[in-house]
C-alpha positions in Angstrom: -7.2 -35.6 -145.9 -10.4 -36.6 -147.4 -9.9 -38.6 -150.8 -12.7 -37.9 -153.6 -12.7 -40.8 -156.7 -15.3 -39.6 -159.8 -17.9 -42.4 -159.7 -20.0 -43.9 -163.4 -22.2 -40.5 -163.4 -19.5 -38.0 -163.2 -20.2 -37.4 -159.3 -17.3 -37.5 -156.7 -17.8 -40.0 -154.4 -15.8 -40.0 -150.9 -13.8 -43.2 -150.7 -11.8 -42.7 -147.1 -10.1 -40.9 -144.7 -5.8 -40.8 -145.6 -3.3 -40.6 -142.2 -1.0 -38.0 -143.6 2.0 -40.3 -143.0 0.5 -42.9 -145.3 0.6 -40.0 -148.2 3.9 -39.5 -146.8 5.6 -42.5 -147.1 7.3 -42.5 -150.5 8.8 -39.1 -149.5 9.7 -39.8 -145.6 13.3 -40.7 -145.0 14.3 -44.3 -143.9 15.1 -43.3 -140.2 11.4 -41.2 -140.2 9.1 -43.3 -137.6 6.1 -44.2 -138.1 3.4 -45.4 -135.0 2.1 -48.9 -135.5 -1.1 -48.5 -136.2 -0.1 -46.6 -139.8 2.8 -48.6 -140.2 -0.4 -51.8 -140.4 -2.4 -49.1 -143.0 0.8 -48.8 -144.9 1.4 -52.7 -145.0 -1.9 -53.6 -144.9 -1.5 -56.1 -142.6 -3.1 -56.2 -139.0 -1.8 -55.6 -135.8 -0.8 -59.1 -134.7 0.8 -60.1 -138.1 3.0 -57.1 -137.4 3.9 -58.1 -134.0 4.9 -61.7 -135.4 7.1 -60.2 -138.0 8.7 -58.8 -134.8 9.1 -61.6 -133.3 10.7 -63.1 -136.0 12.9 -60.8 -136.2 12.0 -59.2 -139.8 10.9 -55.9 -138.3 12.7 -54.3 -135.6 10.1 -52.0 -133.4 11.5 -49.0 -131.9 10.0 -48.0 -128.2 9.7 -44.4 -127.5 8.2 -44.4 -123.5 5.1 -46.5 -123.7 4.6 -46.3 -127.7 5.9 -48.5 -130.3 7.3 -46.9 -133.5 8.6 -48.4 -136.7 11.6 -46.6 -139.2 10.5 -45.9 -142.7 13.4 -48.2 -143.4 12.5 -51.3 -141.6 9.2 -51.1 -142.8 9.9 -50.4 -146.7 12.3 -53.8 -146.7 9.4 -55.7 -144.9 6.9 -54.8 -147.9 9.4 -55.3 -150.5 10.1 -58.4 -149.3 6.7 -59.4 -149.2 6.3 -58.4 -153.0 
């Protein structure tokens, strides 16, 4: 989904692109899964920060064949402990 923000003269002015599971998140349930990539958008963190949270053992990945997922959960108590 595109957003639109009014700009100083009234126009709209396109500010990015929104993964549906990032509008999502408030609303998904805590065992929902979420791919890495948009669980980096959510956090705003990049991918190798997230892979060290891992490692440290503050964010438990979830591996479904060859992709890694995160729970809604895991990744809500990650932010709010970051806060």
């Amino acid at each position: 989904m595109m957003r639109t923000m009014p700009d100083l003269a009234g126009t709209e002015k396109h500010i990015m692109k929104i993964h549906p599971a990032v509008e999502q998140f408030d609303h998904a349930p805590d065992s929902a899964l979420v791919s890495l990539a948009t669980a980096c958008t959510i956090a705003d963190q990049s991918r190798a920060t997230m892979y060290r949270h891992h490692k440290a053992g503050r964010l438990p990945f979830v591996k479904l064949n060859k992709s890694t997922r995160i729970r809604v959960g895991d990744l809500r108590r990650l932010i709010g402990a970051a806060k």
